[in-house]
N, C-alpha and C positions, 0 to 999 in steps of 0.2 A: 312412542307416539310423537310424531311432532307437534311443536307448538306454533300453537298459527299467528300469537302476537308479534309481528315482524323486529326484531333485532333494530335499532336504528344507529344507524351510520353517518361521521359529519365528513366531508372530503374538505381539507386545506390545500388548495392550489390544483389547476387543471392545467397544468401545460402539459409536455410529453407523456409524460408517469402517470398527471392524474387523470392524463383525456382515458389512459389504455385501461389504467385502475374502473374509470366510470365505463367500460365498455366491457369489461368483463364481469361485474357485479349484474350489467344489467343485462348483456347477452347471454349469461350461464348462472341467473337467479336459480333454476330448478337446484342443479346439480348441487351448486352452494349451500343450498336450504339444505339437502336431503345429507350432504357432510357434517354439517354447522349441527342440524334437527331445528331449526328453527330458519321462516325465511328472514333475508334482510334486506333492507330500506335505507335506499339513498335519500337521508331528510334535507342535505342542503350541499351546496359546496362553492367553499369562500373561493375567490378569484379579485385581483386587484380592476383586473378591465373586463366589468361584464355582456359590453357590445362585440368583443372578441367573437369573430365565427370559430365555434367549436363541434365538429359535426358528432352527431352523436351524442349530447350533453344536453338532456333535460333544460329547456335556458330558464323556465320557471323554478329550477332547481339556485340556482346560483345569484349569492349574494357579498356585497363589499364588506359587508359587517362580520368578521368572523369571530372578533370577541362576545356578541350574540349569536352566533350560533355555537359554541361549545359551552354557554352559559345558559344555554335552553332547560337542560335538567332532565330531557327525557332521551339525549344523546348516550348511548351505550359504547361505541367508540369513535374513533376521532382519526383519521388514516391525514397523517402529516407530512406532504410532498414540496414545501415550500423551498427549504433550505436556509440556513444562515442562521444567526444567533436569534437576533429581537428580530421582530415582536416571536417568533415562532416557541423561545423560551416563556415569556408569559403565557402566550396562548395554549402550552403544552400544562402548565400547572394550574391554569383555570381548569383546561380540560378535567385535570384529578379531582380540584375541589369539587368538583360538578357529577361525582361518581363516574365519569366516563374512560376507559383503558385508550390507550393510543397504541398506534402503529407507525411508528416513523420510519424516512431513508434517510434521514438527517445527519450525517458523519462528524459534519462540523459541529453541532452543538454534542452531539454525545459524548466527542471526545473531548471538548473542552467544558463538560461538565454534567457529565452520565451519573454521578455519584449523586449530586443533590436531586436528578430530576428519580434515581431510582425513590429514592427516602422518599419524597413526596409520593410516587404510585405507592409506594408500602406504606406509607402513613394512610394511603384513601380507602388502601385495601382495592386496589384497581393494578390492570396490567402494564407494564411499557415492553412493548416490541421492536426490533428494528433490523431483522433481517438485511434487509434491503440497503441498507446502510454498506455493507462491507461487501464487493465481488457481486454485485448484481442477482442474476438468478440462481447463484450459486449455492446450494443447502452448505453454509458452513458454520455460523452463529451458533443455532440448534445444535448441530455435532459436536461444536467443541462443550458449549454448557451444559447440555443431557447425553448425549451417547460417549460420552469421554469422562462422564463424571468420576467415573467411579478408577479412572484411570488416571496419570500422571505424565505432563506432556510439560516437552523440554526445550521443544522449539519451533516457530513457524515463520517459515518460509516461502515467499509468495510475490507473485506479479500481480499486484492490485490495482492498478491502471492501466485502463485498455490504451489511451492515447497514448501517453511514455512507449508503451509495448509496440504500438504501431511505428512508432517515428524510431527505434532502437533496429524493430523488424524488416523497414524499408534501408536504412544505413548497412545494413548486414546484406541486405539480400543484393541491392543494387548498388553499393559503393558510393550510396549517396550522402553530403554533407548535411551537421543536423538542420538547418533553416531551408533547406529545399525538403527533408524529411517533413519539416515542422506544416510546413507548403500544401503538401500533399494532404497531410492528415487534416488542415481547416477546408479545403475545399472538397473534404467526404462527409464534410461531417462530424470526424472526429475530432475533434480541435475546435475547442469554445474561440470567440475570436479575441478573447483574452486567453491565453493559455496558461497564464503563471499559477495558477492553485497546482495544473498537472504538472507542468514541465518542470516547478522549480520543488516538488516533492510533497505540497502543503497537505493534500488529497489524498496522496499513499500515506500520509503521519498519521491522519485522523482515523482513517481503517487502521494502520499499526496499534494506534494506541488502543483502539477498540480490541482489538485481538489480543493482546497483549494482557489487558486488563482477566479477558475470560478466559485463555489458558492458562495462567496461572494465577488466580484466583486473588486477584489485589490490585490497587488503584492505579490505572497508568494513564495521564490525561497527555494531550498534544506537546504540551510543554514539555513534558519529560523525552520526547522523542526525537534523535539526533537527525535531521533533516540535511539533504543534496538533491541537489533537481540534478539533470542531465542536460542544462545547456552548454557544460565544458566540454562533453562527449566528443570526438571528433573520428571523423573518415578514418585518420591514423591511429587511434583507438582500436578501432572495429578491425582494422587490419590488423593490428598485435594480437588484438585475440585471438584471431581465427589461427595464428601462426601458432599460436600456445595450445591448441584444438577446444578454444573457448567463442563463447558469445557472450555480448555484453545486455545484462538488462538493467531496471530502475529496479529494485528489492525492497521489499519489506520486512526484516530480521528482526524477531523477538525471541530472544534465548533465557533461559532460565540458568543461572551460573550453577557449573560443576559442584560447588560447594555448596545448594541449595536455597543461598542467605540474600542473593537479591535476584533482579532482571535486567536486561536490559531492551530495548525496542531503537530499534535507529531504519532509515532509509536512505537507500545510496545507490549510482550505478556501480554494477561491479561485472567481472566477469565471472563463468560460471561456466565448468568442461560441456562438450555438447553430449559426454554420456548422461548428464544430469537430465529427469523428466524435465525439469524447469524449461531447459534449453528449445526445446520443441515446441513451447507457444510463440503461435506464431498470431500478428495481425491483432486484433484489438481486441483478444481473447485475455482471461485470467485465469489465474492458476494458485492455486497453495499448497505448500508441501508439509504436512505436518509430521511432527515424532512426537509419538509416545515410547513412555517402556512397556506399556505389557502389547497396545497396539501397532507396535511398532512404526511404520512408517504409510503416512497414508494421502492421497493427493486428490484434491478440490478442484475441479474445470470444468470451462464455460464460457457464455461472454457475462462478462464482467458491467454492463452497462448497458445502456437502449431503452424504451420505452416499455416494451414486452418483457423482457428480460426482467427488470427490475419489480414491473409491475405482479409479475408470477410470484415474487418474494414478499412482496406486501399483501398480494393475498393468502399465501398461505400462514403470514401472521394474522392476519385478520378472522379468517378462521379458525384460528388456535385461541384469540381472544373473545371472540363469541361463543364459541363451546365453554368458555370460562366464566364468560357472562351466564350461561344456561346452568351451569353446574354448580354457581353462586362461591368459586371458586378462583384463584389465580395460578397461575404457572410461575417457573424460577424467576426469582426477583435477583438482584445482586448479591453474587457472592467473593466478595473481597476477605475472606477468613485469615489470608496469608499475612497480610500488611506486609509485602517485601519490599526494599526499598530498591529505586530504580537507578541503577549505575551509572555513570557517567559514560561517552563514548569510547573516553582514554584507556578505562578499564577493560572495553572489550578484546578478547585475543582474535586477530584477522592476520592476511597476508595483504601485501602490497607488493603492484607490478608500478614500479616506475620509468620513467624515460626520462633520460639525460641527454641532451647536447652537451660535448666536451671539446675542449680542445684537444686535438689530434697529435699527440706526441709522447713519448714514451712515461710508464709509471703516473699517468693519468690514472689508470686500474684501480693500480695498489692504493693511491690516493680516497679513491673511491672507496676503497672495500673495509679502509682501516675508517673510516667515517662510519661506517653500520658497525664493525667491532664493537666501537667506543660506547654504541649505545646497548649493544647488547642486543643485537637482533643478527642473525644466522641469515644469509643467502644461500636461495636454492637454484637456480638459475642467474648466466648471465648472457645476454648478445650484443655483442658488437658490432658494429658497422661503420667503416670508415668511409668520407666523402672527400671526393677532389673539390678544390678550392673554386669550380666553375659549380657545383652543386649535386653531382652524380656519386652515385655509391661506388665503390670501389671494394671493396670486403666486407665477408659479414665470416662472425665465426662464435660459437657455442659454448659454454661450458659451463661444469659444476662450477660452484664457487661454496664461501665460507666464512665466517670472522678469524677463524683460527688460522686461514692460509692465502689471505686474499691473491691473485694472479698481481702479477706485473709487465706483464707483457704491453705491447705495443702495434697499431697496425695500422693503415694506411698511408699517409704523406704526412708528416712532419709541418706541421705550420695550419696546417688545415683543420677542419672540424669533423667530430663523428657522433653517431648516434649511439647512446649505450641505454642498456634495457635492462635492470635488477630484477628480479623475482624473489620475494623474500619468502623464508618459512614462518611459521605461525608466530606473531608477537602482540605484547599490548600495544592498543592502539596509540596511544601517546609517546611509546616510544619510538615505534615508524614514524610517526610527526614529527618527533623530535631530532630524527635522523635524515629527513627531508631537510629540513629548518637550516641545520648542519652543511649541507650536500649545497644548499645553496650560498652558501659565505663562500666553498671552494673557490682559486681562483683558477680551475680549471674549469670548472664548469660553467659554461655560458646559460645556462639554465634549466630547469626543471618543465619540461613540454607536456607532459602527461602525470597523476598520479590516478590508481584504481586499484581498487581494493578486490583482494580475487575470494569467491564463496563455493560453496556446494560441492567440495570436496568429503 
């Protein structure tokens, strides 16, 4: 039987998320109740400007005080759309004192501080949700914490921002540079008209860390997370990859080391073969590729962000927390049992595609090649291409390469400059950096024009 005392609901913030959140609560109340078994009750919803036209939005609903209303007492949950640290971290641990569960899409505060806000809902004996937090509509949170529980997962792999993907998807597609990409993506929409949380990687961290944390089951907060935006990315980039049969996207990499003993979480452009599923999101979509060992291989897609989208995510936490309000009950709280420690980026084993301008004249190569010897990193590929002294190519030519036998040859015009292209095999990462560092003392080398790190092999 259902119960007919209505569930009561506080909404923190009504912009995009929270307009679509109060519009589906109140155009699809039936269905909800008849899921939940009980209906539920929008009681208030905080907003900083409440003369704001919001169509659709109860305006007797909406108030500037929102430390009174999760302080009310008879709030059962609390659906948090605001964003940012303060006040929303106060107003999330009022919520608990005040027996109320929350539903957040908060990224930034969970990853810089998911640990104490879980302890507090387990000390209230209340829920914290946050779906919505990581990949928009996408069910990925839930699967890794419940339907992988009982399984063992080693790495995750994923395009967590739609704008990055857009501005990486139009440089690929049209040959365009990234600040005319960047262009495109604020005048759709996609592109805040500040873009640096996305472009400079802050936004895919805090999903990393969040994900990170939940598959393998131990603390990983924003700090721990080796952070690169994509504004070095360039046209000549996108062109290298495509020549290697890669695309280049923004990543978000959390691997569990071989040895079992820590993790690591980092986010960087890198490139990625186009047989990889990754390769195929296209536009302001998202995507995650996950590995388990007994479920092997398994992949998350969707749009990653929007109003609707995200808003589908917070209500299907909202409903998982009112069935728990009914059942006088909670769902998975945090499970950090592992305590691993989280690696440095140096530690990580990656490949590196570099580009070198050199100058143009013989045993440049072997110069080159005996500098990766020295640090102990193996080349897999090399290209060549030499340029006449007005600016045009003049040769381009291929080959295996190695520390053990570096080439020595020579090509183009004698006096002139060429472009030269490494491709390394798998090493730690400090020592690729270390080998760049190197690469650039040469006084052959006029300089280091590209590095990118190659994944999904």
């Amino acid at each position: 039987m259902m119960r007919t005392r209505p569930l009561k609901v506080a909404l923190l913030g009504c912009g995009v998320v929270g307009s679509e959140v109060t519009r589906i609560i109140t155009t699809q109340s039936a269905d909800l109740a008849a899921r939940i078994g009980a209906p539920i009750e929008l009681a208030g919803i905080a907003v900083r400007r409440p003369n704001r036209v919001r169509d659709g939005v109860p305006a007797e609903l909406l108030t500037t005080d929102a430390t009174a209303l999760v302080k009310r007492g008879d709030i059962d949950v609390v659906v948090e759309v605001i964003g940012g640290i303060e006040p929303v971290r106060t107003l999330i641990t009022t919520a608990f004192e005040h027996g109320a569960s929350v539903v957040s899409a908060n990224k930034a505060l969970l990853a810089a501080d998911g640990a104490s806000l879980h302890a507090k809902a387990a000390e209230h004996g209340v829920d914290l949700y946050y779906e919505a937090a990581v990949a928009g509509a996408i069910p990925l949170i839930r699967p890794l914490r419940e339907s992988l529980a009982g399984d063992k997962v080693n790495r995750v792999l994923g395009i967590v921002n739609g704008t990055t993907n857009f501005i990486l998807d139009k440089m690929d597609s049209t040959g365009a540079g990234y600040s005319e990409a960047l262009d495109e993506a604020t005048a759709l929409g996609y592109a805040e008209a500040d873009p640096t949380a996305d472009v400079e990687g802050f936004d895919a961290a805090a999903k990393a860390a969040i994900l990170a944390g939940i598959a393998f089951h131990t603390r990983v907060t924003i700090d721990d997370v080796h952070r690169e935006g994509l504004t070095e990315v360039t046209a000549a980039d996108i062109a290298s990859a495509k020549k290697m049969g890669c695309t280049v996207k923004l990543l978000a990499i959390c691997e569990r080391a071989r040895d079992g003993r820590s993790v690591t979480a980092r986010v960087h452009p890198a490139m990625i073969p186009l047989s990889h599923p990754l390769a195929s999101v296209r536009g302001a979509y998202n995507a995650v590729f996950v590995e388990a060992e007994a479920a092997g291989q398994l992949m998350f897609y969707g749009p990653g962000a929007g109003g609707a989208p995200t808003a589908s995510a917070v209500l299907g936490d909202l409903v998982a927390a009112c069935r728990n309000k009914l059942a006088a009950t909670t769902g998975a709280g945090e499970s950090a049992y592992t305590q691993l420690p989280v690696s440095p980026m140096g530690d990580v084993v990656t490949r590196y595609h570099i580009s070198l301008d050199v100058a143009d004249k013989p045993g440049v190569l072997a110069q080159v090649a005996t500098v990766f010897a020295e640090h102990d990193v193996s080349i897999d590929t090399v290209r060549q291409q030499g340029r006449n002294q007005g600016g045009g190519d003049e040769a381009a030519t291929e080959q295996d390469g190695g520390p053990g036998a570096p080439p020595s040859g020579s090509w183009g015009r004698e006096g002139g400059e060429a472009s030269l292209v490494v491709v390394t095999h798998r090493a730690p990462d400090a020592a690729l950096s270390a080998t760049v560092s190197s690469l650039r003392k040469l006084d052959t080398v006029r300089g280091v024009a590209s590095i990118m790190r190659v994944e999904g092999e």
